[in-house]
C-alpha positions as CSV (number, residue, x, y, z in Angstrom):
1,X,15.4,-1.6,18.8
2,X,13.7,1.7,19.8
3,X,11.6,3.6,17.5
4,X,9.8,0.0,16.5
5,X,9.3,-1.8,19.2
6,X,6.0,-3.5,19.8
7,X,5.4,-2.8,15.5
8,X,4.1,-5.9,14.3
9,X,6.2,-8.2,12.3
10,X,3.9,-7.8,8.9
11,X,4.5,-3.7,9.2
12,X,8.3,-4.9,8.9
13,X,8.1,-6.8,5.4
14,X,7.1,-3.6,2.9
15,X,9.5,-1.4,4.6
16,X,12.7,-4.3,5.1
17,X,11.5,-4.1,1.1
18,X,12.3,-0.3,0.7
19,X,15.6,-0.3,2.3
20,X,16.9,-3.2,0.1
21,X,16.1,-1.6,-2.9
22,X,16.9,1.7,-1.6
23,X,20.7,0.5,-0.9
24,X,20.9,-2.0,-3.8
25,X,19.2,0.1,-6.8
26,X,19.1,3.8,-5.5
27,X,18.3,4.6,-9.1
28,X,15.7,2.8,-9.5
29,X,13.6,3.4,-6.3
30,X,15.3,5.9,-3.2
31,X,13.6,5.7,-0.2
32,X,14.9,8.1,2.4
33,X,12.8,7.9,5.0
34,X,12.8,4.3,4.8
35,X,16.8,3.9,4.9
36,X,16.2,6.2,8.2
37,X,14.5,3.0,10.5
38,X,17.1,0.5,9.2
39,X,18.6,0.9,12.4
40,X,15.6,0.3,14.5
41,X,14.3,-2.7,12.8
42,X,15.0,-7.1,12.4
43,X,16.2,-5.3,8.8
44,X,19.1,-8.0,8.5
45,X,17.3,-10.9,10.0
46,X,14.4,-10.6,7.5
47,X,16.0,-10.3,4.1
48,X,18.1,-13.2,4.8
49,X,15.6,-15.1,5.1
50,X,14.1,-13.6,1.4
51,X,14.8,-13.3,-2.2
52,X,16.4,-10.5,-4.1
53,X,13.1,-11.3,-6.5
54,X,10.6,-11.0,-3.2
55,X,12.4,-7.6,-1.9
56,X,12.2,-6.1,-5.8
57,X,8.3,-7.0,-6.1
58,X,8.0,-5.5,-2.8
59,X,9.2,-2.3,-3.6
60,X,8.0,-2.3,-7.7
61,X,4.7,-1.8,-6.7
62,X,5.5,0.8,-4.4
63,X,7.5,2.7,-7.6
64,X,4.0,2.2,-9.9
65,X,1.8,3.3,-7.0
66,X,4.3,6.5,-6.5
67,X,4.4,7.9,-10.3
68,X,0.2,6.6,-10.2
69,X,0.0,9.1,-7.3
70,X,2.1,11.9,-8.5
71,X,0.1,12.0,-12.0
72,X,-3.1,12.0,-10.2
73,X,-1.9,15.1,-7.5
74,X,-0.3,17.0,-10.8
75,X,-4.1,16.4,-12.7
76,X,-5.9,18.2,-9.8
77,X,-5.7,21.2,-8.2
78,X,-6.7,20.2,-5.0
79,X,-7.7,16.4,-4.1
80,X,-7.3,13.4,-1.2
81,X,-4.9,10.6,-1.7
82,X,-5.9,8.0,0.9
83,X,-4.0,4.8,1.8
84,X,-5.9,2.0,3.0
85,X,-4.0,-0.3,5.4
86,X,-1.0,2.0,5.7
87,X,1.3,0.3,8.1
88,X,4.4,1.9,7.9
89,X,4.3,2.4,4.2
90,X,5.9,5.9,3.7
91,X,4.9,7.0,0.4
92,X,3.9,11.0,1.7
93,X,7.9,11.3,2.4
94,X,8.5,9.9,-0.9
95,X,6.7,12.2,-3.0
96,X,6.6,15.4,-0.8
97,X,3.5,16.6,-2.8
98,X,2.4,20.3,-2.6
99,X,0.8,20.0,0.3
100,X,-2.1,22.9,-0.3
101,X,-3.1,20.6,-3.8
102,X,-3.0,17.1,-2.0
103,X,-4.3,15.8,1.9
104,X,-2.9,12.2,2.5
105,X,-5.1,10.5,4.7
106,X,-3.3,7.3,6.2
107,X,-5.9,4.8,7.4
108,X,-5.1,1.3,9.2
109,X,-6.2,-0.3,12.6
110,X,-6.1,1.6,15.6
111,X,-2.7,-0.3,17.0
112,X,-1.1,0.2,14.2
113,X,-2.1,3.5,13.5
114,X,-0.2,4.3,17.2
115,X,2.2,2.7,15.9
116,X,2.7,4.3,12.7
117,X,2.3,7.8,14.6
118,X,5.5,6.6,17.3
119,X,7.8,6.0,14.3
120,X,6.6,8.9,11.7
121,X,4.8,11.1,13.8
122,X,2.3,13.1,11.6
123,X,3.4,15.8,9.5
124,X,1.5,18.6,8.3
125,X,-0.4,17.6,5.2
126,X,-0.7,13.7,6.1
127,X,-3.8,12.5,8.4
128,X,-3.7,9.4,10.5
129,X,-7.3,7.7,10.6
130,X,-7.9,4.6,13.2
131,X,-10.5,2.4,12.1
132,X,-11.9,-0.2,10.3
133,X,-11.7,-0.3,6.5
134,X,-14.9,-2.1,6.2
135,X,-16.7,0.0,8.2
136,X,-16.5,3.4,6.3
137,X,-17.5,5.9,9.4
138,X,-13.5,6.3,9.0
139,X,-14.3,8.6,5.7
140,X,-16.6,11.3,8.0
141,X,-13.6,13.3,8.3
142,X,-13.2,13.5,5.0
143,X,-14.2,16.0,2.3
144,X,-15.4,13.6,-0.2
145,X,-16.5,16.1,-2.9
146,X,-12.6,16.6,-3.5
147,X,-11.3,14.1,-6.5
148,X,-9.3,11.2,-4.5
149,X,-7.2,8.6,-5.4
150,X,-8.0,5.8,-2.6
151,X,-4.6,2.9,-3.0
152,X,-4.8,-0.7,-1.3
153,X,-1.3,-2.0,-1.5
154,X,-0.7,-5.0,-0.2
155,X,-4.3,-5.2,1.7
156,X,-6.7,-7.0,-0.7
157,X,-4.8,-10.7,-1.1
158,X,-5.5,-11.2,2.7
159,X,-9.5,-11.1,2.2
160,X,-12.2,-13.2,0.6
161,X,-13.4,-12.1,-2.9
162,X,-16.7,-11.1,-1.5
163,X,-15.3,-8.8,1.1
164,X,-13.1,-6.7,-1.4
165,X,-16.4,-6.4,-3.5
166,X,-18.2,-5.2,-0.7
167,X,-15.0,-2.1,-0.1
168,X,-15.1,-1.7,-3.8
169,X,-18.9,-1.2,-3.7
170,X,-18.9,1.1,-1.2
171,X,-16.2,3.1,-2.1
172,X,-18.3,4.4,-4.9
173,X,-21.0,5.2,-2.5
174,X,-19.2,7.7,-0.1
175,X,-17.8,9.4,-3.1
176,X,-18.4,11.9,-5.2
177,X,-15.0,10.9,-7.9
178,X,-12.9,8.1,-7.1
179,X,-9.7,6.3,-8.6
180,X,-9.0,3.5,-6.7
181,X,-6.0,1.9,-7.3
182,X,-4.8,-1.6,-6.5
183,X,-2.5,-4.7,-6.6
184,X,-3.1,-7.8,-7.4
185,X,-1.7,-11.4,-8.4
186,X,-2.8,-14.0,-10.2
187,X,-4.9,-17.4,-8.7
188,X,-1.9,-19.0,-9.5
189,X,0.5,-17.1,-7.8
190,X,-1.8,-16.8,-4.9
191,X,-1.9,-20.3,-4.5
192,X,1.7,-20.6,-5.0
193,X,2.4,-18.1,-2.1
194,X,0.1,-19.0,0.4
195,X,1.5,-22.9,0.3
196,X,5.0,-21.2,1.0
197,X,3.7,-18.9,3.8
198,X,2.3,-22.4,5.5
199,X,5.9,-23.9,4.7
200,X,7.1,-20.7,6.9
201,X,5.0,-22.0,9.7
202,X,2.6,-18.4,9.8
203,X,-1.1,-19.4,9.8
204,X,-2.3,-16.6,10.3
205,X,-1.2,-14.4,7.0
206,X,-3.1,-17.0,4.5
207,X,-3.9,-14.9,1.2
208,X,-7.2,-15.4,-0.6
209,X,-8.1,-13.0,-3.3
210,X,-6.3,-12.9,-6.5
211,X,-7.4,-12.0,-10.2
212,X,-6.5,-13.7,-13.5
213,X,-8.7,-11.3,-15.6
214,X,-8.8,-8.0,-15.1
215,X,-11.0,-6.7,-17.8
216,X,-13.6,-9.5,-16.7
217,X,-13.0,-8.3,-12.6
218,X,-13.9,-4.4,-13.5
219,X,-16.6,-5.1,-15.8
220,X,-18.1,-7.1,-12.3
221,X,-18.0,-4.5,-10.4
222,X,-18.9,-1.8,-12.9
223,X,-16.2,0.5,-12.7
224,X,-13.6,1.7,-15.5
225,X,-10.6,-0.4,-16.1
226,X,-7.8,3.2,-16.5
227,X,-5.0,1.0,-16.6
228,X,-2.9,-2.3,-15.7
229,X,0.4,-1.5,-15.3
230,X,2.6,-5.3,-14.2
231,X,5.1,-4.3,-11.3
232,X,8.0,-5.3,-13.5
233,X,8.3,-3.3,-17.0
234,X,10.6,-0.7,-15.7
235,X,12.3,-2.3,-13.0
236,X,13.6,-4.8,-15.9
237,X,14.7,-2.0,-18.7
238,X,17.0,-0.5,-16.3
């Protein structure tokens, strides 16, 4: 490997994700950039160890977060789209957006943010952001009077109901108008996944928040419910 080495094996998951539905279902979900690191990446190693079921889920909600983002860009004419816990997710590629209507601001731990910038380097129109997502000095850089869509894919399972309420909470108090959108499974599946990530042997990825209610989740935290959209409604009419 070149391009990736030192990335941290969670970055690789999402992204090994991309590529197989990239090759496998191009009309479905096409991921250029992705297909690009194949070559530079465990890519092999990992999906045979998976499911054709985990590697579609993995890149369904990356499809509903992609047309989410695009309606929101086309709504405004200038705004922030901000992805919390980044990694190597490559969604600014994906959806080239007009870049004078739309600054991506790609926020994640400092490592991985050097990380991020060794493989994708930063492109005009997309921000890098080191930091801490609980500690929200990372938005001073930030016009925050612009609309912005804030997405947390694949971020909130790994934290304790009380620390996404706390993000959640404090997202609405740094700015002016908000969307924030989300993923989420159910207790159930939750549970279900975290006993097979212990069967893996990994202690250290154990998943903890999940929602079974959404309306009754929103209404805690006193936001709008926009929409729930389930990751796979399109993926299964084509």
């Amino acid at each position: 490997m070149r391009k990736l080495q030192g990335v941290a094996d969670t970055l690789y998951l999402p992204l090994a994700a991309r590529i197989y539905v990239s090759k496998r279902f191009p009309d479905y979900f096409y991921d250029e950039m992705a297909l690009s690191l194949e070559k530079d990446m465990p890519y092999e190693e990992i999906v045979s160890k998976s499911s054709e079921y985990f590697e579609m889920a993995g890149a369904c909600r990356f499809y509903n977060t992609d047309k989410m983002v695009k309606a929101f860009i086309e709504g405004h004419e200038k705004c922030n789209v901000i992805n919390i816990g980044c990694g190597l997710e490559t969604s600014f590629f994906r959806i080239k957006s007009d870049t004078s209507k739309a600054t991506f601001y790609e926020m994640d731990l400092p490592d991985v943010i050097e990380a991020r910038k060794r493989v994708l380097g930063e492109p005009e129109g997309e921000v890098l952001i080191p930091g801490d997502m609980f500690d929200f000095s990372w938005t001073d850089e930030i016009d925050k009077t612009l609309p912005t869509m804030i997405t947390v894919i694949g971020v909130f399972q790994y934290f304790h109901e009380e620390q996404v309420l706390t993000f959640i909470e404090e997202v609405r108090n740094h700015f002016d108008e908000v969307e924030l959108l989300f993923d989420a499974m159910t207790m159930k599946a939750i549970n279900y996944a975290a006993n097979y990530i212990k069967k893996t042997g990994n202690n250290d990825a154990m998943l903890y928040f999940g929602i079974d209610k959404p309306e009754d989740f929103v209404r805690s935290v006193d936001y709008e419910l926009m929409e729930v959209r389930p990751f796979f409604t399109d993926a299964r009419k084509q």
